[in-house]
N, C-alpha and C positions, 0 to 999 in steps of 0.2 A: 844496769849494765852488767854487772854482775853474777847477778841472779842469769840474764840472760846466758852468759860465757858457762856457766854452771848446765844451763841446760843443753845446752850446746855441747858440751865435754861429755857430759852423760847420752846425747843422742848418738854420738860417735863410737859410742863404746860401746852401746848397746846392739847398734850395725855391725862392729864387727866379730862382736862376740856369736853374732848369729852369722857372719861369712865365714868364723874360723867354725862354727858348728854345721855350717851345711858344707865345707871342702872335708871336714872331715867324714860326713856319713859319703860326699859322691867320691873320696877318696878310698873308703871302705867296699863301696859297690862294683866299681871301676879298677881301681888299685892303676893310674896312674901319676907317675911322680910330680909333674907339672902342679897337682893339688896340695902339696906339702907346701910349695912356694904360696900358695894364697893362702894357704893355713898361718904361715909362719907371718905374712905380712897383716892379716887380721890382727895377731898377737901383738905385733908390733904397734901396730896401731893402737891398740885397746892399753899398752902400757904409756906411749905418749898422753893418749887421751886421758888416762889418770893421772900423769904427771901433771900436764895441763888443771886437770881437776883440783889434784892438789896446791897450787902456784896459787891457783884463783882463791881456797880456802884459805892461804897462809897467806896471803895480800889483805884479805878481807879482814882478819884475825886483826893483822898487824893496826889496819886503819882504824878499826872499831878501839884499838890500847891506846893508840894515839891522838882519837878522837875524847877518849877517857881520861887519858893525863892534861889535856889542854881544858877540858872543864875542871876538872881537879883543883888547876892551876888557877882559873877565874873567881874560884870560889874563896 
């Protein structure tokens, strides 16, 4: 489950790392402003999707210490 949410945060980001790179070259070619708003919201996105990412690293982190203290504790 995991691992899955993991790649899932990473296909997110990697989409819109490539929608804020193509508004910016038809932004470059074209020059209109409309393209800045799907720039900015690519960005947007790609900082959620790393948050996301993150959450998921620092939930997993957490469960794996906690998983670690309760054998600890058995022993």
């Amino acid at each position: 489950m995991i691992k899955k949410l993991k790649i899932i945060y990473t296909l997110i980001f990697i989409s819109s790392l490539l929608l804020a790179i193509v508004s910016l070259i038809d932004y470059t070619l074209t020059n209109i402003n409309i393209k800045w708003a799907v720039f900015v919201l690519g960005v947007i996105i790609m900082i959620l999707s790393l948050t996301g990412y993150y959450l998921v690293e620092k939930s997993t982190l957490t469960i794996l210490a906690n998983t670690e203290k309760k054998i600890s504790k058995r022993k």
